[in-house]
Backbone bond lengths (Angstrom), bond angles and torsions (degrees), N, CA, C in turn:
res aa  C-N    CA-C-N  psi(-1)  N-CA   C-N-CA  omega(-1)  CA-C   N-CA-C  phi
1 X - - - 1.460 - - 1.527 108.50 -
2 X 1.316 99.95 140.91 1.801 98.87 -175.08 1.615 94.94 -112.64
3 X 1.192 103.35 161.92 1.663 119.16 -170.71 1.719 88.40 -132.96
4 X 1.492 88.28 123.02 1.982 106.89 175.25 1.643 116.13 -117.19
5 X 1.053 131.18 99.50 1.388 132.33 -141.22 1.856 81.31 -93.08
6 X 1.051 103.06 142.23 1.991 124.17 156.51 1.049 111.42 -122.93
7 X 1.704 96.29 139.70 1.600 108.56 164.06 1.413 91.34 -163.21
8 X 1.347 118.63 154.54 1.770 167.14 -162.51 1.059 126.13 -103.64
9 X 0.958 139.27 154.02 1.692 132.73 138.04 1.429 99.12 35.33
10 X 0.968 128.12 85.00 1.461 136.79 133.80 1.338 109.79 -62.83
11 X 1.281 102.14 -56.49 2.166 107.00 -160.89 0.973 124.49 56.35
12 X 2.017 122.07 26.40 1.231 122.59 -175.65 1.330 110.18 122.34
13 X 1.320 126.12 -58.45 1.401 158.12 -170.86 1.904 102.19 -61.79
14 X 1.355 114.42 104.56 1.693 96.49 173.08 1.788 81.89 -132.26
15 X 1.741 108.13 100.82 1.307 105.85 169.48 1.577 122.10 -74.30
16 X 1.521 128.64 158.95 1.154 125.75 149.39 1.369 136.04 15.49
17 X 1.320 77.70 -90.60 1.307 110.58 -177.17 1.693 115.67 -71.86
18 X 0.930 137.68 -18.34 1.523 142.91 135.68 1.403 120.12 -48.80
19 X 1.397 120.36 -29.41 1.622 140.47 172.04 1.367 100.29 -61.65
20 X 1.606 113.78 -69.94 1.567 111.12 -165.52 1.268 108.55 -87.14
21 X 1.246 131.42 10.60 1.851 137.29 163.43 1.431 106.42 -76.83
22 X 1.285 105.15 -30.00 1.796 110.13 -169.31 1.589 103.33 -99.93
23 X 1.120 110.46 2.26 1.873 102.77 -164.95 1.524 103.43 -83.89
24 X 1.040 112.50 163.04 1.343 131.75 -165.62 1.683 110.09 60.30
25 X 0.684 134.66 17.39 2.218 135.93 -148.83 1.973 68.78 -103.44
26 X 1.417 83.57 155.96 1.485 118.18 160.83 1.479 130.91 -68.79
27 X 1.350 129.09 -46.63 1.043 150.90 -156.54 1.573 116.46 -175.57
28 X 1.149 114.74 129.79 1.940 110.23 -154.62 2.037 85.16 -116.06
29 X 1.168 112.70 144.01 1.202 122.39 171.72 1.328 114.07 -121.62
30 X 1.958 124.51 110.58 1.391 113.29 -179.66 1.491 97.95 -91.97
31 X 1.185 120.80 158.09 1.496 140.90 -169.71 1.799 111.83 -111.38
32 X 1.579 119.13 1.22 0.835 125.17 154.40 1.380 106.12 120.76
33 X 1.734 123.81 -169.98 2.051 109.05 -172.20 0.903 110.55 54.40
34 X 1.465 124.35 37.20 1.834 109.17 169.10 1.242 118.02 -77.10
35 X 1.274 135.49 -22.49 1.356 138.87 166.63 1.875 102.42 70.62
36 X 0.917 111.32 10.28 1.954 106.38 174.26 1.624 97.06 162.18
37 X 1.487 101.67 129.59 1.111 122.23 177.70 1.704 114.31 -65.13
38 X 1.455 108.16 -13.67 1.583 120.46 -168.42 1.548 88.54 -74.80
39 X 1.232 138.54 -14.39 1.382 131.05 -157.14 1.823 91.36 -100.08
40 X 1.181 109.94 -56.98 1.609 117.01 178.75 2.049 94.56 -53.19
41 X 1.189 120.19 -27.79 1.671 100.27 -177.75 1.515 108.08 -70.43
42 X 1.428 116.38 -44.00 1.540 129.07 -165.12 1.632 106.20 -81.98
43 X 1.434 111.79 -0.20 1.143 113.79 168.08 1.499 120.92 -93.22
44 X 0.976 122.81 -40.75 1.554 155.17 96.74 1.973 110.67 30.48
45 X 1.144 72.73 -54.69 2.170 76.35 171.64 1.242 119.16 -91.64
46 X 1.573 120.58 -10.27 1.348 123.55 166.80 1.916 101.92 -89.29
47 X 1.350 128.62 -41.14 1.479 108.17 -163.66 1.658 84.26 -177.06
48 X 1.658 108.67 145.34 1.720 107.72 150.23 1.384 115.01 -14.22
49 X 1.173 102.96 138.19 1.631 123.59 170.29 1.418 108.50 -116.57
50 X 1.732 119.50 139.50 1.105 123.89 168.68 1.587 121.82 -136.13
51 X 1.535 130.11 76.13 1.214 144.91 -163.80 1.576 128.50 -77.16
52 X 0.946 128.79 166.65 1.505 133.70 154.77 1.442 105.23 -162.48
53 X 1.640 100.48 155.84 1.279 119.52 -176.33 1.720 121.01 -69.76
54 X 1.449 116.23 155.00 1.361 119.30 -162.96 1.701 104.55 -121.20
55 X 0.917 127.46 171.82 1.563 135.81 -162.37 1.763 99.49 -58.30
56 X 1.779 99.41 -36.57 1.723 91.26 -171.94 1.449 111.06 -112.70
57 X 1.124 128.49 10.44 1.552 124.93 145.14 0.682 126.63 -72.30
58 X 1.509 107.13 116.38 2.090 113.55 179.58 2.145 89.57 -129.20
59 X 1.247 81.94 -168.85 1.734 90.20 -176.62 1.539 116.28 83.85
60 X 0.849 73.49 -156.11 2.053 95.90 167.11 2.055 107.74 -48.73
61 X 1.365 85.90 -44.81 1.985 82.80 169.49 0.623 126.13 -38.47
62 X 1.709 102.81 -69.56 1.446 117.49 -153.85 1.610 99.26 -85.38
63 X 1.375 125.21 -28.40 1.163 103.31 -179.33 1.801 122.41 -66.69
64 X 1.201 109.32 -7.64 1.788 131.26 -169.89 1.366 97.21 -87.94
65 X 1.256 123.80 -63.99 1.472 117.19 -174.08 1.473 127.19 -101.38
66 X 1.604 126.08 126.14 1.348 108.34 170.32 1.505 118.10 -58.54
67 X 1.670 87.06 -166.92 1.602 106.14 -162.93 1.985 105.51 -80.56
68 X 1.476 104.88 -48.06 1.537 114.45 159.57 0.913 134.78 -137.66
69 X 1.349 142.85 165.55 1.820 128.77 -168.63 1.632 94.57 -152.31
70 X 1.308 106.88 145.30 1.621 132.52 179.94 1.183 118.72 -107.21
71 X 2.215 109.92 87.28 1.242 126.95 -163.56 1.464 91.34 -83.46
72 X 1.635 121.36 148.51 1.250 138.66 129.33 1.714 114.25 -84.95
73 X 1.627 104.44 105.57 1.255 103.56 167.73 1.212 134.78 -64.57
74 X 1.372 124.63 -15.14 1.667 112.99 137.75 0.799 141.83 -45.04
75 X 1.529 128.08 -56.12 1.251 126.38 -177.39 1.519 125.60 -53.01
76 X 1.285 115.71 143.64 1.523 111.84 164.78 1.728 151.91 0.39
77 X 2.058 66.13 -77.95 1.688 89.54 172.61 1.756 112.60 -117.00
78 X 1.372 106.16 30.81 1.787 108.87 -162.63 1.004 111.30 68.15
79 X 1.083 147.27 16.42 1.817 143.31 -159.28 1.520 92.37 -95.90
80 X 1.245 105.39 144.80 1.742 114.97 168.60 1.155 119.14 -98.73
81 X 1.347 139.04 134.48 1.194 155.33 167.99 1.355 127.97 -130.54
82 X 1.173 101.34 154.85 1.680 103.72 -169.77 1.853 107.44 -72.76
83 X 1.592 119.63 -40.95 0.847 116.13 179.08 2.010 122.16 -87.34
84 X 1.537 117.59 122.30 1.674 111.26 168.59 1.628 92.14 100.05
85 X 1.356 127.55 8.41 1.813 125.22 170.87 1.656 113.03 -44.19
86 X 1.561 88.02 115.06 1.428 89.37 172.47 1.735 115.31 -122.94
87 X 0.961 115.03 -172.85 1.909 115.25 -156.18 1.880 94.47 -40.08
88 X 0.694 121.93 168.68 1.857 141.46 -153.18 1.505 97.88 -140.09
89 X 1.540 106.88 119.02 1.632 106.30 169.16 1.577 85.44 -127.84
90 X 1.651 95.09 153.29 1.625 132.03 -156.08 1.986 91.44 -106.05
91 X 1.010 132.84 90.05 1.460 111.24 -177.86 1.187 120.36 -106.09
92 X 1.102 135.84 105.53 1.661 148.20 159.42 1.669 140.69 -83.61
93 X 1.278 113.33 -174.54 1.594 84.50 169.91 1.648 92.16 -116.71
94 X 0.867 108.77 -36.53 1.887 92.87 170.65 1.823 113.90 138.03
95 X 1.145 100.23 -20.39 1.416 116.03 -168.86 1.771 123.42 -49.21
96 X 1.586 90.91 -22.56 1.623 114.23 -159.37 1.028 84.81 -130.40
97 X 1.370 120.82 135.80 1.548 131.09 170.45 1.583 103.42 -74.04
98 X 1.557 99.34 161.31 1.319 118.65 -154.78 1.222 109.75 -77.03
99 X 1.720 137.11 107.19 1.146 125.50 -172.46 1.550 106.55 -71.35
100 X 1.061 143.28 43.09 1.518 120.35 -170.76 1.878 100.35 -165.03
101 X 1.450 115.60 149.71 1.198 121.23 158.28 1.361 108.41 -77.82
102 X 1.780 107.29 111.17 1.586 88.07 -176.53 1.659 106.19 -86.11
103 X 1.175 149.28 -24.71 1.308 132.71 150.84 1.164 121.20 -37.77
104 X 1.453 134.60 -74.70 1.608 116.06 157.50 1.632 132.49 -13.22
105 X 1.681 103.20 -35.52 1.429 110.57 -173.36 1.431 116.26 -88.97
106 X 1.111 99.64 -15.89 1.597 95.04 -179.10 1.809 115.10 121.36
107 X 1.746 103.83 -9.72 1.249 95.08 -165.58 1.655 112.95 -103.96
108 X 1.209 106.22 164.11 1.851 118.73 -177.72 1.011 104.02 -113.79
109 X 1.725 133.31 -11.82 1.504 110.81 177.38 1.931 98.63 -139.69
110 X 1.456 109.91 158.32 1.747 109.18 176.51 1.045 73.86 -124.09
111 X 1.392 129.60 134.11 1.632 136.57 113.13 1.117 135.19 -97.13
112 X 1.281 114.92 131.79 1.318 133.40 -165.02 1.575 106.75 -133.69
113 X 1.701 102.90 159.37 1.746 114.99 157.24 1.448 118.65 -113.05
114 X 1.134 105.23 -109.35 1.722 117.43 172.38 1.718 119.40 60.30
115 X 1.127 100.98 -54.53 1.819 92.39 177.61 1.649 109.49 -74.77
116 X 1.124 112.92 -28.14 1.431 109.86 -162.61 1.419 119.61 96.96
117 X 1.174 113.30 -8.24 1.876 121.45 -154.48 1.237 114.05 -120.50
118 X 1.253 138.31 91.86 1.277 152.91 -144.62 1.339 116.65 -61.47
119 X 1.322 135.04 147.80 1.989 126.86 -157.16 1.103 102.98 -159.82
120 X 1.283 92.69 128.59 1.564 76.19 161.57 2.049 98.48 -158.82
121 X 1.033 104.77 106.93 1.500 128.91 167.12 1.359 138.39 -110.82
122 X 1.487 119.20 133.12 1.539 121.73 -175.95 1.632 92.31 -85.83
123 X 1.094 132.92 152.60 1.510 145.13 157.52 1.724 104.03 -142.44
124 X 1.056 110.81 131.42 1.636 125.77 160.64 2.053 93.85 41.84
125 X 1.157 114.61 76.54 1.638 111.35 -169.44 1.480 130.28 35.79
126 X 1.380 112.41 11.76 1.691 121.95 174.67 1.471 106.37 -111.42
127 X 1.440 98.87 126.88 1.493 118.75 157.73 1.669 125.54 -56.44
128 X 1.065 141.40 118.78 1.260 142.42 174.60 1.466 100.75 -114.58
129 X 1.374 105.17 121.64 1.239 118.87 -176.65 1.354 113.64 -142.67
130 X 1.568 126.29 127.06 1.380 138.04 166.44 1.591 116.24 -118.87
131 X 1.195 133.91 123.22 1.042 124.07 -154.70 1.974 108.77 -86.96
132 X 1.455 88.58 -21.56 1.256 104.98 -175.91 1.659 127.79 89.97
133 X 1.448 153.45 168.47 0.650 134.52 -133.68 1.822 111.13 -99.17
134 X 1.177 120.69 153.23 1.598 114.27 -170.57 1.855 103.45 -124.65
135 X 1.081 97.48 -1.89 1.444 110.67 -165.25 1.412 128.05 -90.59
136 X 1.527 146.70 -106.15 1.454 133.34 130.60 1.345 124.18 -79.84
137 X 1.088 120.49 154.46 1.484 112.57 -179.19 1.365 115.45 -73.72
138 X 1.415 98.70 146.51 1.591 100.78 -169.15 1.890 95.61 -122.39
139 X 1.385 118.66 136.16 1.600 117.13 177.41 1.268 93.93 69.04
140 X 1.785 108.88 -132.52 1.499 136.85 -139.90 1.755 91.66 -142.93
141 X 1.565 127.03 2.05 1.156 138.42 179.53 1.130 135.05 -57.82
142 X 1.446 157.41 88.03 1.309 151.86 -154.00 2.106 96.28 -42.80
143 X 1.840 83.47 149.14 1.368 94.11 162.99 1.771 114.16 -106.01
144 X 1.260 111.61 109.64 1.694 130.96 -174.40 1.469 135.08 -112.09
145 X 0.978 118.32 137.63 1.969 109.72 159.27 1.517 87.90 -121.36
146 X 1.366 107.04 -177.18 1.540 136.43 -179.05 1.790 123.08 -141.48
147 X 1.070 97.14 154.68 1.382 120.65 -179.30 1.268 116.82 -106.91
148 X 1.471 124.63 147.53 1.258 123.86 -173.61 1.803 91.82 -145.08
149 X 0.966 105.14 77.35 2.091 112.29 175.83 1.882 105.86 -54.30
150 X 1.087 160.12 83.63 0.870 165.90 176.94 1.881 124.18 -86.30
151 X 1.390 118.22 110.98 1.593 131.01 -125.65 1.651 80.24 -151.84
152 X 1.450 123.96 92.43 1.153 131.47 155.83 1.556 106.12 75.65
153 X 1.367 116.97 -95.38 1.844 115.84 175.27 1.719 80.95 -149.50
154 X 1.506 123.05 62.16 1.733 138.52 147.22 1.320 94.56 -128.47
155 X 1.598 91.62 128.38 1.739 94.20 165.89 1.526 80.08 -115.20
156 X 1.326 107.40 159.03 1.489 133.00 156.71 1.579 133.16 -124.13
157 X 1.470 119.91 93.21 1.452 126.86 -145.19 1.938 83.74 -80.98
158 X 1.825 87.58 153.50 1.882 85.58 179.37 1.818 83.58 -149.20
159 X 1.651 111.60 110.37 1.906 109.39 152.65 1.284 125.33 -57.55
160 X 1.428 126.81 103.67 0.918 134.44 177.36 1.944 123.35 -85.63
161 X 1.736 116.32 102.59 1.343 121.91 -147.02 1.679 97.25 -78.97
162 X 1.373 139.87 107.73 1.482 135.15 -175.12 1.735 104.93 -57.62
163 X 0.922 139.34 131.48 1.255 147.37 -144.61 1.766 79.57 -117.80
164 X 1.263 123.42 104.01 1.578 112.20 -177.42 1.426 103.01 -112.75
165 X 1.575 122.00 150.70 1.277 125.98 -171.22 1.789 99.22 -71.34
């Protein structure tokens, strides 16, 4: 079983406690709002990173990460290949509605950020998953990353609540 760590909206912010939620994970998926690439390095020392940019990263961000990327949660490093394809997550930041049928497309999981507000829904055999926000608190909103446990072609999404001092 592989463990795929999510997290969101940083906006700069990569607390602690978002560190040891993601440790040991396989492959970490940011959902976009990273606000500093220094956060994608230190993420980076726990497992592969696989990012895209969010409505308020511009600069050096946005020029580093696209807009969406097409993880194979098997693989290693998310990389797709023709040979050993296993379930397909669609990752965005959310801002722009989804140009694509992702059942038509091939995929089993959407991840997304943008609201801050953690999701997680089956629709028509696709996972919709937001891990929710890891970054400053925004409203009255839990501070979260997520899990994605992945078991042959079953993913199993898990909100993980940051327990902050």
């Amino acid at each position: 079983m592989r463990v795929i760590g999510v997290i969101s909206d940083t906006h700069g912010l990569l607390r602690e406690e978002a560190v040891a939620a993601l440790a040991g994970c396989d492959l970490i998926l940011h959902a976009g709002d990273v606000g500093d690439l220094e956060i994608l390095r230190r993420l980076g020392e726990i497992a592969p990173v696989r990012a895209v940019r969010g409505n308020t990263d511009d600069g050096a961000v946005a020029e580093a990460l696209p807009e969406t990327d097409v993880i194979d949660l098997t693989s290693p490093n998310g990389g797709v290949s023709t040979e050993g394809r296993g379930p397909l997550a669609y990752l965005l930041h959310g801002h722009r509605e989804l140009d694509l049928d992702p059942a038509a497309a091939g995929f089993r999981v959407i991840v997304q950020g943008h609201t801050h507000e953690p999701l997680v829904r089956e629709r028509a055999g696709v996972l919709y998953f937001n891990p929710g926000s890891a970054g400053p608190r925004r409203f009255n909103l839990p501070v979260t990353v997520g899990r994605l446990r992945v078991d042959g072609v079953d993913v199993h999404p898990e909100v993980v609540r940051l327990d902050l001092a």
